[in-house]
C-alpha positions in Angstrom: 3.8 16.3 4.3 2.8 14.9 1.0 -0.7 13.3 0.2 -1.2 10.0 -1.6 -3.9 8.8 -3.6 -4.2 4.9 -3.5 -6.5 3.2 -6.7 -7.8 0.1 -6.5 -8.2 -0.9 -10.1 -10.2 -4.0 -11.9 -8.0 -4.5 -15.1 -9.4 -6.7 -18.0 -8.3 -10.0 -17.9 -5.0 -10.5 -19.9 -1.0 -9.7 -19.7 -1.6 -7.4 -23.1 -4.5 -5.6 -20.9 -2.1 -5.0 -18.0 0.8 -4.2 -20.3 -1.0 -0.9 -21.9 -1.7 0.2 -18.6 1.5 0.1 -17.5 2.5 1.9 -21.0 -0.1 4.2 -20.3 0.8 5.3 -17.0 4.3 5.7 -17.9 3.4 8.3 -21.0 0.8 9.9 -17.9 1.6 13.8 -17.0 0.7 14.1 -13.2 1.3 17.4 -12.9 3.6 19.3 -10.6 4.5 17.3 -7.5 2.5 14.3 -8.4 4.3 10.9 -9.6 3.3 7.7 -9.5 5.2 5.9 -6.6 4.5 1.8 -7.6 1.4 0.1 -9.6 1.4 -3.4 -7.8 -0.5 -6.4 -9.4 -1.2 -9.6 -7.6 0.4 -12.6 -5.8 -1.7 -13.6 -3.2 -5.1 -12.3 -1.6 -6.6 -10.5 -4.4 -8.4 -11.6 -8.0 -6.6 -12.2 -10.8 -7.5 -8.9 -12.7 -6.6 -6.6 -9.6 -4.1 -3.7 -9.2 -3.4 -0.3 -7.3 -1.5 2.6 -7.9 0.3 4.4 -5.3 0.7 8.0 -6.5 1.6 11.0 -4.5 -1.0 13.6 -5.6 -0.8 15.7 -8.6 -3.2 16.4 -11.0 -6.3 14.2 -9.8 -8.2 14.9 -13.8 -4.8 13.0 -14.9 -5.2 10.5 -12.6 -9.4 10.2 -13.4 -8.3 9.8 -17.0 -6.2 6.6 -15.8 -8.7 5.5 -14.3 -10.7 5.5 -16.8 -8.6 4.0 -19.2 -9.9 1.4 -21.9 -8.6 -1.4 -20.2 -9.9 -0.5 -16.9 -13.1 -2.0 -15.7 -13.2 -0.5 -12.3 -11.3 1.7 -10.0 -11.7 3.1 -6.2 -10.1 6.1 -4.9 -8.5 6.2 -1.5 -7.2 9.5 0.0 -4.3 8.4 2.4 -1.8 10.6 4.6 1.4 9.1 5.7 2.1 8.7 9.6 5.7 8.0 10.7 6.6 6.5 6.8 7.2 6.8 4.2 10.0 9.6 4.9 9.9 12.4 2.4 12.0 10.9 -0.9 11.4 7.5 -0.1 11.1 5.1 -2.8 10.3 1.6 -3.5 12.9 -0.6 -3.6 12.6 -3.5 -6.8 12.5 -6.8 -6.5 11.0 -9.2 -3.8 6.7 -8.9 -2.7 4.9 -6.1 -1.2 2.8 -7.0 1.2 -0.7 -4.6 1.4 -2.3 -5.2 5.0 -5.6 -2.9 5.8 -6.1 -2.9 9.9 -9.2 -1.2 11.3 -9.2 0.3 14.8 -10.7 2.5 17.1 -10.5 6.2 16.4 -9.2 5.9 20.9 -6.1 3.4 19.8 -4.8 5.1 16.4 -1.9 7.2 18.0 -0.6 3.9 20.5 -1.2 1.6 17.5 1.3 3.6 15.5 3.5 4.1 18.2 3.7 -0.1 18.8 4.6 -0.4 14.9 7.6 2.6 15.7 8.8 0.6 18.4 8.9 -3.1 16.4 9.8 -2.1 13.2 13.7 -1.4 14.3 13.9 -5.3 15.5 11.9 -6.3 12.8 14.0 -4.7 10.1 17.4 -5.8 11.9 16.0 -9.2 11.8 14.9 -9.9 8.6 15.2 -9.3 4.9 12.4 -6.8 5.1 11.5 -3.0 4.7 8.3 -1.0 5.7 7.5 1.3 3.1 4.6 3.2 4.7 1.8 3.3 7.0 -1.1 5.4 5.6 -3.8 6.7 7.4 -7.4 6.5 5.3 -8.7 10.1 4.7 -11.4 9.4 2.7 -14.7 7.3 4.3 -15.8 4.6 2.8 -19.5 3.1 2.2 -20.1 1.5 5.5 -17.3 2.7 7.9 -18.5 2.5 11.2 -18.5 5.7 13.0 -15.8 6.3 15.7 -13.8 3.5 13.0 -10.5 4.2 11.2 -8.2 2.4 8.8 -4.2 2.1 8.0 -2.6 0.4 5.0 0.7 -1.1 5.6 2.7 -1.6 2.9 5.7 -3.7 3.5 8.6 -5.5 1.4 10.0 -8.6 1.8 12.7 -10.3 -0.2 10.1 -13.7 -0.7 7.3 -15.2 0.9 9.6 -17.3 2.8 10.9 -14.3 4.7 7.5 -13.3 5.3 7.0 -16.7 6.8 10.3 -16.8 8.7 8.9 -13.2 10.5 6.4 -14.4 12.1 8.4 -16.5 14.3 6.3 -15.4 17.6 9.8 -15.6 20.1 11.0 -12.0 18.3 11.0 -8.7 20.2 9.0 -7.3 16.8 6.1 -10.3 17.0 6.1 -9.6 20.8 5.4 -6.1 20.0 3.0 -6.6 17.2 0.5 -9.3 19.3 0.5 -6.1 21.9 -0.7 -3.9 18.4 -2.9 -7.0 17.5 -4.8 -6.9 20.3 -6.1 -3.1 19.3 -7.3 -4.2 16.1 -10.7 -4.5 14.8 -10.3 -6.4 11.8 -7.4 -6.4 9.5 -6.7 -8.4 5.8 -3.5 -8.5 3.7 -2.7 -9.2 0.2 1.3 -9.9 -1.5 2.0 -7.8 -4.9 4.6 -7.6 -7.2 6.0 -4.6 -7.8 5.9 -2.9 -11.4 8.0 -0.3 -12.0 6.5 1.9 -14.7 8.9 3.9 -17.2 9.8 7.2 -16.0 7.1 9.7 -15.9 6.8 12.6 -18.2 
């Protein structure tokens, strides 16, 4: 099953700064079996300047020259497997927001809080204009972390924020499901991102 690397990048403020990234990345060689899967830049939930790069690994000295690009201030490094999605091949699809959501949980309730999103996401999806992408488990510790602690990124489409509003209409099967998940969580915090799609990779 492939890995993914996740960056967290502090851009300088600008279109023109985000632009050469994007150029950048697209003229990036990341080596054999590594591509860059979406850069996302803000909607809601993060600062201004903020981005990350979803990239199934390749080359990580290609990927620390990105990140240490000219117009990039900052940048974290998350190693993340996937669980149940994305599906080998998958891709993202264009258009709408991606919503990024970080839950924590206990290391006891990480195999029955996947298992809750398996069983909602076939109502959710049926319901609504919207399309999980992946749910990542965090490989790599962070500063912090509480021991016995671990953390999933979800990363889900929809076609607007009003569909995101419209699915969390609590009489669903899916939001029935999802309170049941909610109640193994720690903490959790979202963002919504556009998609950029970079030109294709050398």
């Amino acid at each position: 099953m492939a890995a993914y690397d996740y960056l967290t990048l502090t851009l300088k403020r600008g279109p023109a700064a985000r632009a050469e990234f994007v150029k950048r990345l697209g003229a990036a060689r990341l080596a054999e079996g590594g591509k860059a899967v979406g850069l996302f830049t803000p909607q809601l939930g993060w600062e201004a300047s903020h981005a990350a790069l979803l990239v199934e690994r390749g080359d990580l000295a290609a990927l620390q020259a990105l990140s240490h690009a000219p117009e990039v201030v900052s940048c974290e490094f998350h190693e993340l497997a996937p669980t149940i999605r994305p599906t080998p091949g998958a891709m993202l699809q264009p258009g709408g927001i991606y919503v990024h959501r970080w839950f924590e949980v206990d290391s006891s309730t990480f195999d029955e809080f996947i298992a809750l999103s398996a069983e909602a996401w076939p109502d959710f999806e049926g319901r609504f204009d919207a399309r999980i992408f992946g749910l990542f488990d965090l490989k790599s510790p962070r500063p912090g972390d509480a021991s016995g602690h671990r953390h999933l990124l979800l990363v889900t489409r929809y076609a607007s924020h009003g569909v995101w509003e419209d699915s969390r209409d609590p009489s669903t099967a899916a939001m029935q499901t999802f309170a049941r998940r909610a109640m193994l969580t720690l903490s959790t915090r979202a963002a919504s991102t556009l998609l950029v799609t970079p030109p294709p990779l050398a």
